[in-house]
C-alpha positions, 0 to 999 in steps of 0.5 A, a space after each residue: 483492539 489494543 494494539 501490541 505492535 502497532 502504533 494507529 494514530 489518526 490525526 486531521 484525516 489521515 490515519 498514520 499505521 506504524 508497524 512498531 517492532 523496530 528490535 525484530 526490523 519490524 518482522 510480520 508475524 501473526 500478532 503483526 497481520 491480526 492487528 494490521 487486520 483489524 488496522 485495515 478495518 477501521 481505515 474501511 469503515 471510519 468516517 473520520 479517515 480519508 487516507 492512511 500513511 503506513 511506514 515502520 518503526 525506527 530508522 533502520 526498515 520499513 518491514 525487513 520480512 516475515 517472522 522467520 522463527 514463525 516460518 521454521 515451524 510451519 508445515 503444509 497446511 498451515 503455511 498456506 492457511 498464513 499465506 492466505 491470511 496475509 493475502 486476504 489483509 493485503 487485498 483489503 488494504 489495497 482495496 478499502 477505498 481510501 487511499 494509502 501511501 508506503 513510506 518506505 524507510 530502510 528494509 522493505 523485503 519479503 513481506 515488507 515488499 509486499 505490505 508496500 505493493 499492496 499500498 496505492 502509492 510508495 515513497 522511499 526514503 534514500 536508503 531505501 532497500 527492497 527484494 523478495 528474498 524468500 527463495 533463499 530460505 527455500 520457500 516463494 512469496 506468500 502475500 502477493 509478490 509473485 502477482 503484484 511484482 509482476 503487474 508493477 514492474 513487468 513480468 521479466 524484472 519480477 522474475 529477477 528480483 524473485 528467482 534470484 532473491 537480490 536486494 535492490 536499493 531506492 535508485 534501482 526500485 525508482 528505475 522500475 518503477 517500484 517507487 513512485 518517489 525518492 525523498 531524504 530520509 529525515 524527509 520522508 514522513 513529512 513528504 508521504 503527508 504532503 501528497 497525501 493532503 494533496 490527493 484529500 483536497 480532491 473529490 473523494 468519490 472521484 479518487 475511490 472510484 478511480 482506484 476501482 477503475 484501475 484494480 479491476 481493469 488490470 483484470 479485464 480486456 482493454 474493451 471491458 475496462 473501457 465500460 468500467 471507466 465509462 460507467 464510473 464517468 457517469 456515476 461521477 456526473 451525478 454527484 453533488 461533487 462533480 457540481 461543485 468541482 467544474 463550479 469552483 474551476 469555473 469560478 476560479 475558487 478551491 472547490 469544496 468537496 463534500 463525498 456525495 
């Protein structure tokens, strides 16, 4: 796919995913969430991706929504047909087995806060904002933040932030637990890659699988998760990797992990 409002660059590894419509903040609309589709594929299925960064265009916001001039126009039927569309990209992100970093930088609102929660880890730039505003324009949010806000943050300060629509800056969202990390503005795409070279030196079916563990434990009573765990234990010990790792730690040596 030729990309309209995308910027897809891979460079040693990490594929860097910009939503690039810095004249609309970087608006959703649904040329945004065909193309961010067919973005998530690659990053599952492409070999030569380990990791994804994805951030927005221009200084201003990270994704400041959803087209509003798209939502005017829906009705019943096809507001739940885009809801689901978004949320079916943004469950395949979160669960395409490779790790992806939010760098947040400006506005991350609406959908914009929920591209960012649907990704493993978010770093914010210092002037950093987020909410879920969509009660304002009499609708709820419909890519996932009534379901992932709650599980991030906890049930009481999601329903704050989505019944009252408030906007929050970078400090607050660190406070809980929103963002994992603050960094300087000019820092931040530097910062988003550093971690993530870091997590590509580890073993690569140890971070897939524990990604695994964690999404489909959240699901499951603490005894089942436990088994999960257990089980993707087990599968690790088998591994060529595995060898290598407790090896290399032992021989004092950067293990050289090859994903088998």
């Amino acid at each position: 796919m030729t990309y309209q409002t995308l910027l897809f660059e891979i460079k040693d590894g990490i594929a860097f995913v910009t939503i690039n419509r810095p004249d609309k903040l970087n608006a959703l609309n649904d040329q945004v969430i065909l193309e961010l589709s067919s973005a998530v594929d690659r990053l599952t299925t492409e070999a030569e991706i380990k990791g994804a960064i994805l951030t927005g265009a221009g200084p201003k916001s990270f994704v400041a929504g959803a087209d509003i001039g798209d939502l005017s126009r829906q009705g019943p039927f096809d507001g739940k047909a885009r809801a689901q569309r978004g949320q079916a990209v943004l469950r395949r992100l979160e669960t395409c087995g490779k790790p992806v970093i939010a760098a947040i930088n400006g506005f991350a609102l609406g959908g914009g806060c929920e591209l960012a929660m649907a990704c493993h880890i978010r770093i914010a730039g210092e002037n950093a904002k987020f909410g879920q505003p969509e009660v304002k324009l009499g609708i709820a949010p419909g890519y996932g933040g009534t379901q992932r806000l709650p599980r991030i943050v906890g049930k009481g300060v999601a329903l704050q932030l989505i019944l009252t629509g408030e906007m929050i800056d970078a400090q607050e969202a660190y406070r809980i637990g929103l963002v994992n990390k603050i960094v300087p503005s000019g820092d931040l795409l530097a910062e988003s890659e550093k971690m993530m070279r870091g997590i590509l030196t580890m073993g690569p079916l140890a971070v897939r699988l524990a990604m695994e563990a964690v999404d489909q434990g959240l699901e499951m009573t603490l005894d089942e998760g436990l088994l999960l765990e257990a089980n993707h234990f087990g599968l690790l010990a088998a591994t060529s990797d595995m060898k290598e790792g407790t090896t290399a730690f032992l021989e004092k040596r950067a293990a050289n992990f090859q994903g088998r």
